[in-house]
TIFI-543521 format. One record per residue (C-alpha): residue in one letter; x, y, z. Coordinates in steps of 0.25 Angstrom, whole numbers, padded with zeros to 4 digits, always signed. Layout:
% TIFI-543521
AXYZ
...
This chain:
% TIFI-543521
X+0296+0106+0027
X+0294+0093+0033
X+0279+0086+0037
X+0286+0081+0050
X+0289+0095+0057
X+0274+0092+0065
X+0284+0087+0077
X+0288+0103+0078
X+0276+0109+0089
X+0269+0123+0084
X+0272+0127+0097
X+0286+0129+0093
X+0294+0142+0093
X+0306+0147+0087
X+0318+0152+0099
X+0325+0162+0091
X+0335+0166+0103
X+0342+0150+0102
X+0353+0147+0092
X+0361+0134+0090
X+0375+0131+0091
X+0379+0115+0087
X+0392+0109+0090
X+0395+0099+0082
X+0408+0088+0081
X+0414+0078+0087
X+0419+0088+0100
X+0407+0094+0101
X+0404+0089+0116
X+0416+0092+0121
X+0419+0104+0115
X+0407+0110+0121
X+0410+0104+0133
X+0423+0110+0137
X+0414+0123+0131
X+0402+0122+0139
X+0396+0121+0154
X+0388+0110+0156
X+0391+0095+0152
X+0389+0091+0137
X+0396+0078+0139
X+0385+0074+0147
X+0373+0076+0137
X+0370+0065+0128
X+0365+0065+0114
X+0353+0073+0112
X+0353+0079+0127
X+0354+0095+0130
X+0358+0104+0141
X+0360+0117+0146
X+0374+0122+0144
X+0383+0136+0143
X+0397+0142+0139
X+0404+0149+0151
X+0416+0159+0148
X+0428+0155+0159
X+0422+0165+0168
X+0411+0152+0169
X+0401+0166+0164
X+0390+0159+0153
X+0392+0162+0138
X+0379+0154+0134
X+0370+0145+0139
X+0365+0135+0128
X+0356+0121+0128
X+0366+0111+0125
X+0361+0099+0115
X+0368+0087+0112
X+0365+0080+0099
X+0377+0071+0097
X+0392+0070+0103
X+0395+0079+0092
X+0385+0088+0090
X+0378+0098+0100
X+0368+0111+0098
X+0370+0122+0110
X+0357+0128+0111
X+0358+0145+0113
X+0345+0153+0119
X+0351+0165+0118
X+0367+0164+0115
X+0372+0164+0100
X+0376+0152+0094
X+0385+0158+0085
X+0391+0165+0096
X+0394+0154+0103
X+0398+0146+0095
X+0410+0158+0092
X+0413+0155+0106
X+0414+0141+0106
X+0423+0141+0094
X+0435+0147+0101
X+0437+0134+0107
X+0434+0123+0099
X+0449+0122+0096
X+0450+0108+0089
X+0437+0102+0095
X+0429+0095+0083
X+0418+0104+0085
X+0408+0113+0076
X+0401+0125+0081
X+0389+0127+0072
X+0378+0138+0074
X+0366+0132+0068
X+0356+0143+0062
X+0350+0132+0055
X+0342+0128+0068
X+0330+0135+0075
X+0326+0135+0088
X+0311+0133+0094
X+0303+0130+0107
X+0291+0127+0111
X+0283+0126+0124
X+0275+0114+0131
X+0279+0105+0120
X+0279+0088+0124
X+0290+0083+0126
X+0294+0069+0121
X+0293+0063+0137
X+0305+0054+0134
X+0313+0065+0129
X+0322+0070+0141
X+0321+0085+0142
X+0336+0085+0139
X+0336+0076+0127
X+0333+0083+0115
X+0323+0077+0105
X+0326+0077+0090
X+0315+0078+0080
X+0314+0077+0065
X+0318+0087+0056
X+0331+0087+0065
X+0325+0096+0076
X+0328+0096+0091
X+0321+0099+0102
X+0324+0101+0117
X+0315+0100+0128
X+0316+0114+0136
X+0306+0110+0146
X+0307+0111+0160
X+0300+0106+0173
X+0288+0117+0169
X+0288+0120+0155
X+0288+0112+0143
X+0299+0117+0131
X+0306+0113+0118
X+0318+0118+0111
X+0318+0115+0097
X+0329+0116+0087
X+0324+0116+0072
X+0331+0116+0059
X+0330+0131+0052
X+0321+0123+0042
X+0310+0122+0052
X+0309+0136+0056
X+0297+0140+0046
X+0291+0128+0057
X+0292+0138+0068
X+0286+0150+0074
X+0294+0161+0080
X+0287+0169+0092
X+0294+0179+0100
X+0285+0177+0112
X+0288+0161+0112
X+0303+0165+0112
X+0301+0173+0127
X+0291+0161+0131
X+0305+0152+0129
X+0314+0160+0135
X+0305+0163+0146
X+0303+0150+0149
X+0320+0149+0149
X+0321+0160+0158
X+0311+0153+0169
X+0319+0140+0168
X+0332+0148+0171
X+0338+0148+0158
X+0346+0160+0157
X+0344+0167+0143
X+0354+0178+0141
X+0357+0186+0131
X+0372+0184+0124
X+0374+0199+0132
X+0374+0189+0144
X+0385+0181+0142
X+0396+0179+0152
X+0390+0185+0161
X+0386+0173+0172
X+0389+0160+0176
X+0380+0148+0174
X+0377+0147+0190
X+0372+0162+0188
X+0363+0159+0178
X+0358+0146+0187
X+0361+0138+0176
X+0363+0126+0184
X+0348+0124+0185
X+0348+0120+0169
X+0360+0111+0171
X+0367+0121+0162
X+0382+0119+0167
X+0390+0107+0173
X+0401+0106+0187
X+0405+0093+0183
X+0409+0093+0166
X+0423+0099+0164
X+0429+0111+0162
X+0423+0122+0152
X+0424+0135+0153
X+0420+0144+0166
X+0418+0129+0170
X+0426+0134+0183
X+0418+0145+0188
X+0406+0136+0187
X+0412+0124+0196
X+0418+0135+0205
X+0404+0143+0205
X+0396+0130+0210
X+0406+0124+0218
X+0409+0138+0227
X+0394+0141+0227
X+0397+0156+0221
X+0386+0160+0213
X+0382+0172+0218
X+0370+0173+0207
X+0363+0166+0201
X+0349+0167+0193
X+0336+0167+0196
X+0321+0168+0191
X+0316+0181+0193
X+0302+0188+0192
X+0298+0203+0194
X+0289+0214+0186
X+0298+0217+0176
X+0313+0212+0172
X+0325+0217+0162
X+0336+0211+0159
X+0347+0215+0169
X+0338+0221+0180
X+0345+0221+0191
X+0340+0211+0203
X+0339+0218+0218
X+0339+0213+0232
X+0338+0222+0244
X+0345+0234+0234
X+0356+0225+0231
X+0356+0219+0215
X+0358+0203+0216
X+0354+0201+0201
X+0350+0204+0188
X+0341+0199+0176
X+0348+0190+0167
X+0336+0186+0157
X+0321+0189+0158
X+0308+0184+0152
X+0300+0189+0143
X+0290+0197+0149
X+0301+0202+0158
X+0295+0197+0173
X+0305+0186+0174
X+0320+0183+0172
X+0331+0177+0176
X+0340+0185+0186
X+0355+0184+0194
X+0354+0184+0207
X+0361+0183+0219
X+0357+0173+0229
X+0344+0171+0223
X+0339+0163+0236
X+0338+0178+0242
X+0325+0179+0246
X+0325+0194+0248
X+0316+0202+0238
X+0324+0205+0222
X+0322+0217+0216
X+0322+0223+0202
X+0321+0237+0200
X+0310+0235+0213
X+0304+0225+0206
X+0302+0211+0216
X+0309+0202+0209
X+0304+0187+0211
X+0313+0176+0209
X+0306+0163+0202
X+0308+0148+0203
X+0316+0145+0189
X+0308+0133+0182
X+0315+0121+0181
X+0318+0109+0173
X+0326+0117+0161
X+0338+0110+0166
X+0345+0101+0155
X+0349+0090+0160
X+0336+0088+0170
């Protein structure tokens, strides 16, 4: 092994839940562009933003970190969605775009907490270290994160621990990330999951799929529910969410230690009193600052 892996921190946990799908060839950006929801052909080299793939219905597929590394080469970054399986879904409609969809097994994924950040460095830029390893800054206004994708050869370099995991996906949920299982797919729209506080989709690029539910959604002002933070005694996923004996909403993803999660709601600005199962339920400020671009 190399005598120049001292730039990876100890602090630094594997993130078993991520895999990586690369696109790679000369249509790569604007194959996924008529694919995706947000606006690829506005990144420049080495930036990353949130992005997704809706089905017609504008419903999300998955939601994925978006990096681009040159014109012709880009890593989608999956939390919780299978790259394999996406990338069976993008293949029916590559047609005769120069484009290859490569799951890479040969990478890991890691994190790690209160980590310093190269100042320079925007938080949307990624930063490319030796031993071709990459790292994005997960940070927010609160909380200080890296993401760090490794070759496999480094792996012996890093620990795996169960409760670092929940630690990172907890922190996800408390900056509004929805994590959904792949059972959740099509099931909601980007403006029901809020996902217009990461900067996750685009009114102005052109057309994609569902890309006309989105627009129409915005522009009419008809979404009914959308998500919010929420905190009582205990949580599961899919409790039901009351107010005054009428259900407004449900658990979509919780934490950990199962007293927070994310919820859909109707007209969250309600101030009358949630409920679940007589629970109070108390909706939470989300923290922010995850949003890619800032």
């Amino acid at each position: 092994m190399s005598d120049k892996l001292n730039f990876l921190p100890a602090s630094m946990k594997t993130l078993r839940s991520y895999s990586l799908l690369t696109l790679e060839g000369p249509d790569a950006v604007a194959f996924i562009q008529s694919q995706s929801m947000n606006d690829v052909k506005a990144l420049a080299d080495g930036q990353w933003h949130w992005n997704g793939l809706l089905n017609p219905k504008g419903r999300l597929i998955a939601l994925f970190a978006l990096v681009r590394i040159r014109a012709d080469l880009l890593y989608l970054l999956l939390p919780d969605f299978s790259a394999e399986k996406l990338a069976v879904h993008l293949q029916r409609f590559i047609f005769r775009s120069k484009v290859r969809l490569i799951q890479n097994t040969d990478k890991i994924f890691a994190g790690e907490f209160n980590h310093s950040s190269n100042p320079v460095l925007a938080r949307d830029f990624i930063s490319v270290e030796p031993e071709h390893v990459l790292a994005l800054d997960f940070s927010s206004d609160t909380v200080q994160r890296r993401l760090w994708i490794l070759p496999m050869s480094l792996a012996t370099s890093v620990l795996s621990n169960d409760d670092f995991e929940a630690q990172w996906r907890d922190a996800d949920i408390q900056h509004g990330l929805p994590r959904l299982s792949e059972t959740q797919t099509e099931l909601w729209t980007p403006q029901m999951l809020s996902l217009e506080r990461l900067h996750a989709f685009s009114l102005k690029k052109g057309c994609y799929p569902g890309q006309e539910i989105v627009a129409r959604t915005h522009y009419l002002g008809q979404a009914k529910r959308q998500t919010s933070l929420v905190q009582t005694a205990s949580l599961r996923l899919g409790d039901p969410i009351y107010r005054n004996d009428e259900k407004v909403g449900e658990l979509i993803c919780i934490n950990s230690d199962l007293s927070m999660g994310l919820a859909l709601i109707k007209s969250i600005n309600d101030s009358n009193q949630l409920l679940s199962y007589q629970n109070d339920v108390e909706q939470l400020q989300v923290l922010t600052g995850l949003q890619r671009p800032m």
